[in-house]
ZADO-1210 file (C-alpha; in nm, 4 decimals, padded with zeros to 6 digits):
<atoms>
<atom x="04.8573" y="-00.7137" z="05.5248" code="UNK" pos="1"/>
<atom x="04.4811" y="-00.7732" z="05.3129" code="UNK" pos="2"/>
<atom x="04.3706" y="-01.0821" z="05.2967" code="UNK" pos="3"/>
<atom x="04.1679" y="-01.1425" z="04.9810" code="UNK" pos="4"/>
<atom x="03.8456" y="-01.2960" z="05.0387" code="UNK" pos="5"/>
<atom x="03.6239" y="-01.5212" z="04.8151" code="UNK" pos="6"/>
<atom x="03.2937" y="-01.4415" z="04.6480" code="UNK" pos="7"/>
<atom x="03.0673" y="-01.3727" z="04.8952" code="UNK" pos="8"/>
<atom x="02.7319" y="-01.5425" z="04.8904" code="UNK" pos="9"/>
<atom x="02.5442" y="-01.2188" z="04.8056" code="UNK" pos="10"/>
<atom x="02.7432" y="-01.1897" z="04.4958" code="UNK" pos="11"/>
<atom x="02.6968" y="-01.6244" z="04.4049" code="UNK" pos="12"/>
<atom x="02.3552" y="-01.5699" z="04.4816" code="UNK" pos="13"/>
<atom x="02.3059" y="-01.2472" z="04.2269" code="UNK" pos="14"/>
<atom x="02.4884" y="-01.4464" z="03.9590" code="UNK" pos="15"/>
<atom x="02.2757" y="-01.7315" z="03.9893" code="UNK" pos="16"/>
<atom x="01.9591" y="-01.5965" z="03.9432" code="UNK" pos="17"/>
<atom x="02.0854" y="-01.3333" z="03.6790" code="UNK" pos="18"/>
<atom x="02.1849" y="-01.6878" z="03.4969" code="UNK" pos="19"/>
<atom x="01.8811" y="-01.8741" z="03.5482" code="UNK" pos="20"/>
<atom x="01.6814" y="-01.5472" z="03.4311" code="UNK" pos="21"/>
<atom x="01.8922" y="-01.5652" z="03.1426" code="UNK" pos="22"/>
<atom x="01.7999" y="-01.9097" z="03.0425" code="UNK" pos="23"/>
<atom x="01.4488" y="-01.8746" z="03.1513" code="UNK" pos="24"/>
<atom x="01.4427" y="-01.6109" z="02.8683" code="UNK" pos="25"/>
<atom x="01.6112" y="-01.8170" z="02.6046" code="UNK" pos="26"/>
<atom x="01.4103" y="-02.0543" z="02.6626" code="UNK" pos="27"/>
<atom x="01.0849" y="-01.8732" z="02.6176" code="UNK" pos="28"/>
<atom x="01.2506" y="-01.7015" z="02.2887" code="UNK" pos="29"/>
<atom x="01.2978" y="-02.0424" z="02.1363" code="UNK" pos="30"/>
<atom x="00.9364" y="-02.1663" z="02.2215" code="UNK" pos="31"/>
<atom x="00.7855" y="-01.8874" z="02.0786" code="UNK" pos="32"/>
<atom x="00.9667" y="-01.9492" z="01.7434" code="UNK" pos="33"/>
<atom x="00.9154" y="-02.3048" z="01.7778" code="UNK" pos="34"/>
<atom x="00.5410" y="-02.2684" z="01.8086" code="UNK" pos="35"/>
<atom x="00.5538" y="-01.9665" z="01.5253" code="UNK" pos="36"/>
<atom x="00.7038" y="-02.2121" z="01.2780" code="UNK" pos="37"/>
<atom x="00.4599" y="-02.4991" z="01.3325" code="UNK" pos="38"/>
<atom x="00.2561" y="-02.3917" z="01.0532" code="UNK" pos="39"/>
<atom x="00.3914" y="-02.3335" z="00.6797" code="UNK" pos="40"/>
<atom x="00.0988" y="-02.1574" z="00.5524" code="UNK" pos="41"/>
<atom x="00.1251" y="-01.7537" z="00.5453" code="UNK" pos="42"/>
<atom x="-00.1630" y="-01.5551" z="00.5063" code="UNK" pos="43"/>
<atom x="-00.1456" y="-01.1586" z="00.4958" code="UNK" pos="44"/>
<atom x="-00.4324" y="-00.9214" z="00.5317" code="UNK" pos="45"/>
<atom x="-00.2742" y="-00.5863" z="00.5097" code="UNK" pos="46"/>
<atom x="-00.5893" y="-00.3002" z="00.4626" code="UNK" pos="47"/>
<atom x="-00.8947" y="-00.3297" z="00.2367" code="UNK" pos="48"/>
<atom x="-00.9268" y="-00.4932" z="-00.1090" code="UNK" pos="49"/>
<atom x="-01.0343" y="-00.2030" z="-00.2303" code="UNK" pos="50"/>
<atom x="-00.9959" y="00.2111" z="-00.1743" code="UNK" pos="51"/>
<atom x="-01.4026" y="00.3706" z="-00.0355" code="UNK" pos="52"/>
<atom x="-01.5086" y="00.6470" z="00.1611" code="UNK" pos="53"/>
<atom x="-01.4875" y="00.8605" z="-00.1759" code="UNK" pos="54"/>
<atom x="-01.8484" y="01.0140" z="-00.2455" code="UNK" pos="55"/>
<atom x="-01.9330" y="00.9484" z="-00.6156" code="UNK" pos="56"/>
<atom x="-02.1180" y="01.2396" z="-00.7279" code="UNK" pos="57"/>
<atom x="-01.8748" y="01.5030" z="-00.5504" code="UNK" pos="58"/>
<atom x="-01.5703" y="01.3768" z="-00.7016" code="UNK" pos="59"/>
<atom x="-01.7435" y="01.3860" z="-01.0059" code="UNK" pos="60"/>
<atom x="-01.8158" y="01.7160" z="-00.9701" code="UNK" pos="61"/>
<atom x="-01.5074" y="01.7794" z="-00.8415" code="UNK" pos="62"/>
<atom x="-01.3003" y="01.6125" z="-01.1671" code="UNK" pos="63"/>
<atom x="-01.5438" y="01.7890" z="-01.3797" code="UNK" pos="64"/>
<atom x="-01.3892" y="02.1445" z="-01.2348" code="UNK" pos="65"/>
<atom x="-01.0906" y="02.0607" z="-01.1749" code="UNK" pos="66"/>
<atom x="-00.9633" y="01.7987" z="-01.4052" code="UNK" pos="67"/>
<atom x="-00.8668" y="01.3957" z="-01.2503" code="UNK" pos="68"/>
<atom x="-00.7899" y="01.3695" z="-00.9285" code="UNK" pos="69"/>
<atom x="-00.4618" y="01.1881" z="-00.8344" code="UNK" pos="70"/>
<atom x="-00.4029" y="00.9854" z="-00.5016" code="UNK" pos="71"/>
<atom x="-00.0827" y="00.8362" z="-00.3404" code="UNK" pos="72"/>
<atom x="00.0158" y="00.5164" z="-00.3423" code="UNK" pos="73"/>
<atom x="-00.3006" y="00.3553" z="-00.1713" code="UNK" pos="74"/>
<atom x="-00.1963" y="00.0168" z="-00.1031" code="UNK" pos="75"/>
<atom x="00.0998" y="00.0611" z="00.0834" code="UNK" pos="76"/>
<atom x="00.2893" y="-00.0700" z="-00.2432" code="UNK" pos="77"/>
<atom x="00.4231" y="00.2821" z="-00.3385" code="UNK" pos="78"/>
<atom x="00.1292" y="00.2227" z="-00.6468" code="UNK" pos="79"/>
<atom x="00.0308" y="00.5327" z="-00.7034" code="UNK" pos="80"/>
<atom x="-00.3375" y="00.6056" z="-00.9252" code="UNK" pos="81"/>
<atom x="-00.5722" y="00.8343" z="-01.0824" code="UNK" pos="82"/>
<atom x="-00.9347" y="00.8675" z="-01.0934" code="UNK" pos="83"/>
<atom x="-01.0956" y="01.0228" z="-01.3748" code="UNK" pos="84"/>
<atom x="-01.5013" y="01.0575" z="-01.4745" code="UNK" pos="85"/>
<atom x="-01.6084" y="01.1150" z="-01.7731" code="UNK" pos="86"/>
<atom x="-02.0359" y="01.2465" z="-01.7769" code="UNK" pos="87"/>
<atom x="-02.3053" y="01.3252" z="-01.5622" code="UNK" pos="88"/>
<atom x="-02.4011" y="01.0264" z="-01.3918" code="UNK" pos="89"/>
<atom x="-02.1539" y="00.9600" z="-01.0931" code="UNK" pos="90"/>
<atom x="-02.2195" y="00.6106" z="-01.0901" code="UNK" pos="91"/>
<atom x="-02.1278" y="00.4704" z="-01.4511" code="UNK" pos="92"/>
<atom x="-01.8035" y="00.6788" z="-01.5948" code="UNK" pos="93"/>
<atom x="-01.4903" y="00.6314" z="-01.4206" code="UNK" pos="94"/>
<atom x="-01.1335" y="00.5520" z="-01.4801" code="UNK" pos="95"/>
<atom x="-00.9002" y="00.4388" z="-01.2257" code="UNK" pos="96"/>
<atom x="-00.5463" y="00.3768" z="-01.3163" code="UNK" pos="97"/>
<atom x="-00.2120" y="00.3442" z="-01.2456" code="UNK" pos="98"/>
<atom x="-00.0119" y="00.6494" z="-01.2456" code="UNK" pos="99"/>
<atom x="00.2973" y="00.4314" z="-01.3432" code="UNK" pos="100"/>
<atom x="00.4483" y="00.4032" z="-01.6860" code="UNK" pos="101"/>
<atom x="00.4330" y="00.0619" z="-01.8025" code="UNK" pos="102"/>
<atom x="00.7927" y="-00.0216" z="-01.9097" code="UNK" pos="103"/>
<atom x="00.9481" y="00.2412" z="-01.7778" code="UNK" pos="104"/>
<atom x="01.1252" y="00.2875" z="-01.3971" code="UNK" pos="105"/>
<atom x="00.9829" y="00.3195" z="-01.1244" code="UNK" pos="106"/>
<atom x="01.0256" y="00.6890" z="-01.1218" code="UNK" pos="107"/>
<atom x="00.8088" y="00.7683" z="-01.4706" code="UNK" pos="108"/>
<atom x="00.4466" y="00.9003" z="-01.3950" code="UNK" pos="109"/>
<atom x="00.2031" y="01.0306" z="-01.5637" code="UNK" pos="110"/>
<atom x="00.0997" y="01.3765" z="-01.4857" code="UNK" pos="111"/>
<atom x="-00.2421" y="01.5517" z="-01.6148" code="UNK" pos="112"/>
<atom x="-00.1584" y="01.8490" z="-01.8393" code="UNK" pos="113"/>
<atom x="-00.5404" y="02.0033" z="-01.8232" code="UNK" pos="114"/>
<atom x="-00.4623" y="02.2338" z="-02.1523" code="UNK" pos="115"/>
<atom x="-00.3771" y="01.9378" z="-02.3712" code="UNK" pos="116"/>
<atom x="-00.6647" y="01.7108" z="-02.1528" code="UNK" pos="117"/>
<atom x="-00.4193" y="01.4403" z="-02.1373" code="UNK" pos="118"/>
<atom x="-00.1799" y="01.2394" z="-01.9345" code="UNK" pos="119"/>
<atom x="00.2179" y="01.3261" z="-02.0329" code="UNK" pos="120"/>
<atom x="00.5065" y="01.0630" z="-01.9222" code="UNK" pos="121"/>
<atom x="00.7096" y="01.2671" z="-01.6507" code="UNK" pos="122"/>
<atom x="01.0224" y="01.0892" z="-01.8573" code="UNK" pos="123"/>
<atom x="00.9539" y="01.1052" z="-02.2067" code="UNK" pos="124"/>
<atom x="00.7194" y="01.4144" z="-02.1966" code="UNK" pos="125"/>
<atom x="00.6054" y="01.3023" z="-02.6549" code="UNK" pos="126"/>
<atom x="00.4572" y="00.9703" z="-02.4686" code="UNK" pos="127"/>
<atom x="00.1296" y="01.0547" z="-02.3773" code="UNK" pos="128"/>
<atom x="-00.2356" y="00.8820" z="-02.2671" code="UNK" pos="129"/>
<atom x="-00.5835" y="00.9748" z="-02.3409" code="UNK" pos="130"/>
<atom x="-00.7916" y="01.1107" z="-02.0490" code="UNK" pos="131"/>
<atom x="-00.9440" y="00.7710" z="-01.9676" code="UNK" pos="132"/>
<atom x="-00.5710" y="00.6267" z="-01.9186" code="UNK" pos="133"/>
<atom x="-00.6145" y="00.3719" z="-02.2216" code="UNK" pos="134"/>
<atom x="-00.2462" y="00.2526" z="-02.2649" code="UNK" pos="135"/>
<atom x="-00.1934" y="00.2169" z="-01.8613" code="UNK" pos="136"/>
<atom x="-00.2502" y="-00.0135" z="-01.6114" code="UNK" pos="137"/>
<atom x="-00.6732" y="-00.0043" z="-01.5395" code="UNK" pos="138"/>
<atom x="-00.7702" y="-00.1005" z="-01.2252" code="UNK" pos="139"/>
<atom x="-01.1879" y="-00.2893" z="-01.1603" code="UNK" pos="140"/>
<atom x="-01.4103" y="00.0093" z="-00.9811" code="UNK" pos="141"/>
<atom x="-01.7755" y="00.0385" z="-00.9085" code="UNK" pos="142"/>
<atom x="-02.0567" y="00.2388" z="-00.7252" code="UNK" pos="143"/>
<atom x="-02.1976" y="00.1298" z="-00.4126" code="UNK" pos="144"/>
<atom x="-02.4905" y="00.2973" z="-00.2495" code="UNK" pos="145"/>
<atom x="-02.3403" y="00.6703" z="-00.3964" code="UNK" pos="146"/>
<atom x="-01.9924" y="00.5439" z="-00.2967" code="UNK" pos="147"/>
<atom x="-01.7485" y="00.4935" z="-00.5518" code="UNK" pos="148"/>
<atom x="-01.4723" y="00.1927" z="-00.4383" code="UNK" pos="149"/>
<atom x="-01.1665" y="00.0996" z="-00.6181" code="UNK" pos="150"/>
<atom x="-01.0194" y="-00.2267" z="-00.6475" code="UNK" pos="151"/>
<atom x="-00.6633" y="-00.1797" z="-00.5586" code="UNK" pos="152"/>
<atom x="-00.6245" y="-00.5058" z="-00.5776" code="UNK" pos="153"/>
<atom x="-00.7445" y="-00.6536" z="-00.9054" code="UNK" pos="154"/>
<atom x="-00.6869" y="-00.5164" z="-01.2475" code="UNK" pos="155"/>
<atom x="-01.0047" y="-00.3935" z="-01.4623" code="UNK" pos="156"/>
<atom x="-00.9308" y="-00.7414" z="-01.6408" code="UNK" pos="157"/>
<atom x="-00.9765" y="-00.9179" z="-01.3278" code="UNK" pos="158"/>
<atom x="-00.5857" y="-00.9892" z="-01.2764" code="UNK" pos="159"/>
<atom x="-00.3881" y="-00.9283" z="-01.0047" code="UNK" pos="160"/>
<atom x="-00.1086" y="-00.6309" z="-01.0717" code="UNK" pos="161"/>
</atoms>
């Protein structure tokens, strides 16, 4: 007849150290949030204050062809703008503005509508906004050395949206 033998010391051995590795990595776990909640000031520093690499007069020339020029949500904020220019000198001009309605869900935009020359409420299509986007949310822009940047940041009133 079997006789039924005890752990063996292999098998006391493997459970020991699987244990102790087990607490060793607890124990690391709750330093590292220990030492990551020391400190109760945040600071975030997602991407650029503002949106460059856009050549000034080629967009202009560009917008005067084509008609504004729209760009996807830039700041990783699902914001969504346009850029307009309105003459011939690329570095005074521009319009950059949200493409949101203000007021309305998230889901009303403004698209262009080049025969009318004028921005039309994708929800109410008898709202509509001039070509320079007076009426919607501006946002602070300027020309550096031929490039144009835009403030995603900070509103053309020097808020932050």
């Amino acid at each position: 007849m079997p006789v039924a033998q005890g752990l063996r010391l292999g098998a006391v051995r493997g459970i020991v150290i699987g244990l102790a590795g087990l607490g060793a990595g607890v124990g690391a776990m709750l330093l590292m949030l220990w030492l990551a909640g020391t400190s109760d000031k945040i600071e975030v520093y997602l991407g650029d204050d503002d949106f460059r690499g856009i050549h000034a007069a080629s967009l202009a020339a560009g917008i005067a062809r084509d008609g504004p020029v729209p760009f996807p949500d830039l700041a990783g904020r699902d914001r969504p703008i346009w850029i307009t220019h309105h003459g011939d000198d690329p570095t005074v001009g521009w319009s950059a503005f949200s493409a949101r309605v203000p007021g309305r869900s998230d889901s009303c935009l403004v698209q262009w509508d080049a025969a009318a020359s004028l921005f039309v409420d994708s929800c109410d299509s008898s709202n509509t906004f001039p070509a320079s986007g007076a009426g919607l949310e501006q946002l602070a822009w300027r020309v550096v050395r031929g490039e144009l940047r835009v403030e995603i940041h900070t509103s053309a009133d020097g808020t932050t949206p």
